[in-house]
ZADORO-774301 format. One record per residue: residue number from 1; x, y, z of N, C-alpha, C in turn. Coordinates in nm, 4 decimals, always signed. Layout:
i:NUM; nX:X; nY:Y; nZ:Z; caX:X; caY:Y; caZ:Z; cX:X; cY:Y; cZ:Z
...
//
This chain:
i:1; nX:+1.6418; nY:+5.0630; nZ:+9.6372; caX:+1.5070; caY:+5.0219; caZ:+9.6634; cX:+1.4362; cY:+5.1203; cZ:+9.7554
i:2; nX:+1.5247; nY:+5.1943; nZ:+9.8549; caX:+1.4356; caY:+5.2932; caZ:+9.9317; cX:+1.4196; cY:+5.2183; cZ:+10.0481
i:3; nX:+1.3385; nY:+5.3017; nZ:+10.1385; caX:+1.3735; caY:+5.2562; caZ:+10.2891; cX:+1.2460; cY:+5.1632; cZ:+10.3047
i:4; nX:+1.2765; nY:+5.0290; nZ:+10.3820; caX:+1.1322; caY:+4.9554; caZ:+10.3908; cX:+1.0872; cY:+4.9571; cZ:+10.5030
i:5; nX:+0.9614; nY:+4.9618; nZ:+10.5417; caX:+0.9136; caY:+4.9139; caZ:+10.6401; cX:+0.8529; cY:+4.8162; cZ:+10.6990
i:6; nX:+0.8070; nY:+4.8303; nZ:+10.8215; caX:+0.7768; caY:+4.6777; caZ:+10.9033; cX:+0.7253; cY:+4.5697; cZ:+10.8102
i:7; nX:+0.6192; nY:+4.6043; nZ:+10.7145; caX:+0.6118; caY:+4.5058; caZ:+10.6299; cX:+0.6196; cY:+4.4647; cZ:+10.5405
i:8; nX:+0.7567; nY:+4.5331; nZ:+10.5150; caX:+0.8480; caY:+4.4527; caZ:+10.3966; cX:+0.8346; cY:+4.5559; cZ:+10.2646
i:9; nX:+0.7375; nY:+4.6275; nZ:+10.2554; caX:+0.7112; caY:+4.7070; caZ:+10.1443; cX:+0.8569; cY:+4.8831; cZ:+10.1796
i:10; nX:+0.7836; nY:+4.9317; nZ:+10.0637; caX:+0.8755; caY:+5.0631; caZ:+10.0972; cX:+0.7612; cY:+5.1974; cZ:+10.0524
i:11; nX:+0.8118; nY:+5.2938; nZ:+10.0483; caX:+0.6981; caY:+5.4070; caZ:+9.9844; cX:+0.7210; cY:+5.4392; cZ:+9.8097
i:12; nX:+0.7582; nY:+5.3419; nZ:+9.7860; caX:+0.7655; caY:+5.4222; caZ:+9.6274; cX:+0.5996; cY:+5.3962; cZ:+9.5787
i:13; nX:+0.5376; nY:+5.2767; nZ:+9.5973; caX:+0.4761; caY:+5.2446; caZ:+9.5418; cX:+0.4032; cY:+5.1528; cZ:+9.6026
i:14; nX:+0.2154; nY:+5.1096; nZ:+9.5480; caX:+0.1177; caY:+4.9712; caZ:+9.5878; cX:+0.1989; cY:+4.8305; cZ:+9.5608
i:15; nX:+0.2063; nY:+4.7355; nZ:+9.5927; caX:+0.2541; caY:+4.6117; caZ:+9.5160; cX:+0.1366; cY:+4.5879; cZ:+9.4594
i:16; nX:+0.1789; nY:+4.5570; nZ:+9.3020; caX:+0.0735; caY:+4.4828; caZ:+9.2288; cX:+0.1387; cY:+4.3462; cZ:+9.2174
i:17; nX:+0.2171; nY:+4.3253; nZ:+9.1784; caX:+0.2829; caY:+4.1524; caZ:+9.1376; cX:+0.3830; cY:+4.1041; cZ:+9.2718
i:18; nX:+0.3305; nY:+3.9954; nZ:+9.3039; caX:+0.4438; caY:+3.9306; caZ:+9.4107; cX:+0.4366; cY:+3.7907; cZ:+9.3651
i:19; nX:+0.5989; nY:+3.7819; nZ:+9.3498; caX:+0.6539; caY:+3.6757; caZ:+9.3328; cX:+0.6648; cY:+3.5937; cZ:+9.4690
i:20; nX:+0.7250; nY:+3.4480; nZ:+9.4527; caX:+0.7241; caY:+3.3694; caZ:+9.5889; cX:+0.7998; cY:+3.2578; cZ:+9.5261
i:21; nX:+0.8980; nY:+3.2629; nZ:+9.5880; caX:+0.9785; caY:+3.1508; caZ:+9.5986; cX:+0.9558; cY:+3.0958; cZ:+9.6485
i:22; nX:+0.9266; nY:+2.9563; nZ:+9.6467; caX:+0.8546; caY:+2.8133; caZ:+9.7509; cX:+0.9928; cY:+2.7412; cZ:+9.7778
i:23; nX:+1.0371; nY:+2.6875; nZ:+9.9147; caX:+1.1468; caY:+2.6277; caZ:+9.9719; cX:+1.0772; cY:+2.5160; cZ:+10.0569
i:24; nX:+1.1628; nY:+2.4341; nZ:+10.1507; caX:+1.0754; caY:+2.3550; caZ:+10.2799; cX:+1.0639; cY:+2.4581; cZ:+10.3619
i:25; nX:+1.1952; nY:+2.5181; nZ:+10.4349; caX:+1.1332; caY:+2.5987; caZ:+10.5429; cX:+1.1210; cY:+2.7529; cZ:+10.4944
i:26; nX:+1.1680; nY:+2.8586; nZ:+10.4388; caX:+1.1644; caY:+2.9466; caZ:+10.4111; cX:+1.1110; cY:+3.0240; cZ:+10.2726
i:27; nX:+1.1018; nY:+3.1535; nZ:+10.2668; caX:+1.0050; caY:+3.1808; caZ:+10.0996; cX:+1.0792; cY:+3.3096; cZ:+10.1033
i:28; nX:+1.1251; nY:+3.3255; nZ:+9.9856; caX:+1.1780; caY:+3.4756; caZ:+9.9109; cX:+1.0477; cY:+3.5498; cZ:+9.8373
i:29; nX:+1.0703; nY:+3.6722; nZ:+9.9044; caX:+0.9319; caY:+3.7270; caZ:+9.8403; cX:+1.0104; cY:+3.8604; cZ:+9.7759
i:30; nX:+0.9627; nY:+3.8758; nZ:+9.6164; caX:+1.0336; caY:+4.0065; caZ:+9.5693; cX:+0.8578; cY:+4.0721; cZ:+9.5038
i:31; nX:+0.8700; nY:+4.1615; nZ:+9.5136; caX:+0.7215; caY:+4.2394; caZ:+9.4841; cX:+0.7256; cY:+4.3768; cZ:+9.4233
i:32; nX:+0.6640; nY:+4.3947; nZ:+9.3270; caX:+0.6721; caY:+4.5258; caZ:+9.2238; cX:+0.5253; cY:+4.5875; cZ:+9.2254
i:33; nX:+0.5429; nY:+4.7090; nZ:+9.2010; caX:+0.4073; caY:+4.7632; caZ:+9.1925; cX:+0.4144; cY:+4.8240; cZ:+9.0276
i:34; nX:+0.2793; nY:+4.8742; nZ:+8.9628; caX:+0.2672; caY:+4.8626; caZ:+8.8372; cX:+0.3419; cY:+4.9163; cZ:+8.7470
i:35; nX:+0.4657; nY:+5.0343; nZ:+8.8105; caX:+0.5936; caY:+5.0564; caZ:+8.7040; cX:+0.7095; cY:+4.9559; cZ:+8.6543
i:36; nX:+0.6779; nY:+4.8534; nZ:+8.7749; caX:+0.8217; caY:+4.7734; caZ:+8.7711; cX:+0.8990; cY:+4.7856; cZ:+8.8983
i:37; nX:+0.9062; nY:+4.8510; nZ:+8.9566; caX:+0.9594; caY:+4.9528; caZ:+9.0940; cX:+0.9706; cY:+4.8188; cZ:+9.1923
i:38; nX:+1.0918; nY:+4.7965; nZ:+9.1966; caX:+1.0752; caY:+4.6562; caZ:+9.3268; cX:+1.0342; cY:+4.7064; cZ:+9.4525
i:39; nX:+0.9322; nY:+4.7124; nZ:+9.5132; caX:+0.8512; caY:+4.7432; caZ:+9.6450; cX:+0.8753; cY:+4.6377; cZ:+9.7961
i:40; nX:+0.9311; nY:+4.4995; nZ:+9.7637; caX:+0.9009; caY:+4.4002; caZ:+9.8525; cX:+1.0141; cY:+4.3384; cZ:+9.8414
i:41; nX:+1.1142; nY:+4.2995; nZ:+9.9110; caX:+1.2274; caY:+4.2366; caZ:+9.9367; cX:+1.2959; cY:+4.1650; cZ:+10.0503
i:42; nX:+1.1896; nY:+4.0185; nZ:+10.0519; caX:+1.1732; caY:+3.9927; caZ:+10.1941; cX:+1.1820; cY:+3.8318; cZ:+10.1821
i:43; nX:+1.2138; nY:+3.7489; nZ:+10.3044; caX:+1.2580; caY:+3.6372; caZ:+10.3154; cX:+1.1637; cY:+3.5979; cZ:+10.4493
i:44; nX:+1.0749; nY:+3.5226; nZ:+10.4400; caX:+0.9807; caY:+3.4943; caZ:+10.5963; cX:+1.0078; cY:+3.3163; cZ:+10.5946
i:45; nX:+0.9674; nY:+3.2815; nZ:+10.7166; caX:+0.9013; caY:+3.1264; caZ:+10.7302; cX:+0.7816; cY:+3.1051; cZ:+10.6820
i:46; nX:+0.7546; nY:+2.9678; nZ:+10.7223; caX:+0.6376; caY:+2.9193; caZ:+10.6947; cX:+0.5372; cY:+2.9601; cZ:+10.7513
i:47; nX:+0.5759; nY:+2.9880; nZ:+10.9050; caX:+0.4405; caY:+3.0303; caZ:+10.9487; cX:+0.3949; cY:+3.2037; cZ:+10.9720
i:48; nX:+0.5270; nY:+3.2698; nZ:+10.8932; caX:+0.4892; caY:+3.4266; caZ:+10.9063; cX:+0.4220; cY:+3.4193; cZ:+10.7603
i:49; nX:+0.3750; nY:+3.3596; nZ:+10.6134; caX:+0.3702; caY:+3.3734; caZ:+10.5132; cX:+0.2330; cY:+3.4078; cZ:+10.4919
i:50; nX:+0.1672; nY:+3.3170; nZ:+10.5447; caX:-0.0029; caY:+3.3492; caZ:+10.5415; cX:-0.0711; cY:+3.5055; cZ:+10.6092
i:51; nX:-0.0033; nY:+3.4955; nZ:+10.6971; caX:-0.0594; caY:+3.6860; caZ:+10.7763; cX:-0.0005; cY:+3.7514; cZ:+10.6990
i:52; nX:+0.1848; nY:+3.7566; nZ:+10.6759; caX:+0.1921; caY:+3.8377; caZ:+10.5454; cX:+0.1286; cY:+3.9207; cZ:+10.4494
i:53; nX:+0.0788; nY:+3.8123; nZ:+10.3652; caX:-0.0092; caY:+3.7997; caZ:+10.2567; cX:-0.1534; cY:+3.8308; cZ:+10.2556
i:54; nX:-0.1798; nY:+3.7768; nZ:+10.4131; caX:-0.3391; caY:+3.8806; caZ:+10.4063; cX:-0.3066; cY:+4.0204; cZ:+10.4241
i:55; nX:-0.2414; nY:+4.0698; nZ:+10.4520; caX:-0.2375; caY:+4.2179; caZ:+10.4893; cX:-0.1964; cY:+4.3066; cZ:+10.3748
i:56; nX:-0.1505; nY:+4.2604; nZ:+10.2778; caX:-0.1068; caY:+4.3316; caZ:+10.1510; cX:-0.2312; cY:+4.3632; cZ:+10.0878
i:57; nX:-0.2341; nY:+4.4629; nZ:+10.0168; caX:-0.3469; caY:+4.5177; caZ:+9.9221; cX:-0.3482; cY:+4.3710; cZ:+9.7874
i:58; nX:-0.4370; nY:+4.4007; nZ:+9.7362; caX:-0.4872; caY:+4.2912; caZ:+9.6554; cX:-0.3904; cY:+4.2885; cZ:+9.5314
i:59; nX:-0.3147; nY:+4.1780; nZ:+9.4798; caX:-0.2228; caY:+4.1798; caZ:+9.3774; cX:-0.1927; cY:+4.0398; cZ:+9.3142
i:60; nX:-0.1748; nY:+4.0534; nZ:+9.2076; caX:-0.1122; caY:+3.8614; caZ:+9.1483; cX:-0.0021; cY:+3.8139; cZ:+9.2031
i:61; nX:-0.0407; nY:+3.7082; nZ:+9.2349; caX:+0.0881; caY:+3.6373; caZ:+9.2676; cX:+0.1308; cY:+3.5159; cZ:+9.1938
i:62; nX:+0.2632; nY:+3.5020; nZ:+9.2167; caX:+0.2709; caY:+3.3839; caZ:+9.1422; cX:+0.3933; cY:+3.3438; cZ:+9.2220
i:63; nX:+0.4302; nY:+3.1538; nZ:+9.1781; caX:+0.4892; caY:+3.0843; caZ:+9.2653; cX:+0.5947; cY:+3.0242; cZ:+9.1674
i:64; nX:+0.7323; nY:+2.9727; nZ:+9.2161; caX:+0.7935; caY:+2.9486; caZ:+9.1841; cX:+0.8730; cY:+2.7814; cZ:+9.2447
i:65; nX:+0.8478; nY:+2.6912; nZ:+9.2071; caX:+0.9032; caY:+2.5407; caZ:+9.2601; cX:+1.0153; cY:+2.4578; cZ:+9.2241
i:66; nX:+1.0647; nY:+2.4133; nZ:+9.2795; caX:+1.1750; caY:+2.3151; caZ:+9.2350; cX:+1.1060; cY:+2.2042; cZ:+9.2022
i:67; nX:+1.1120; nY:+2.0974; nZ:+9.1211; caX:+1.0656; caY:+1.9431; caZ:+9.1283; cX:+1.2113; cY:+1.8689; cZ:+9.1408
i:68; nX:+1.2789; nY:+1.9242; nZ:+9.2268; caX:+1.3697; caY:+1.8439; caZ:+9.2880; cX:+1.3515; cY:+1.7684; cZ:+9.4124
//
């Protein structure tokens, strides 16, 4: 994946797609930019998720739930 930095990304590449695993307390975040190139490989709380996410360049996201 290459070396990441403070926020979670690395230099290969922009994230265009971030995924999100939805949990109670914690969220898996895996994030690709437009080759496929996994860019984002990161695990936060609840309350680091929202600043996260504003600070990333603009990209789709999508969510993932249990109905358990």
């Amino acid at each position: 994946m290459g070396k990441v930095n403070k926020s979670g990304t690395n230099q290969k590449g922009q994230v265009a797609f971030l995924g999100i695993d939805l949990s109670k307390k914690s969220f898996q975040l895996h994030g690709v930019d437009a080759k496929g190139h996994v860019v984002i490989k990161k695990k936060l709380n609840r309350k680091a998720l929202l600043p996260f996410i504003a600070n990333l360049p603009q990209c789709a996201i999508g969510m993932e739930t249990c109905g358990g």
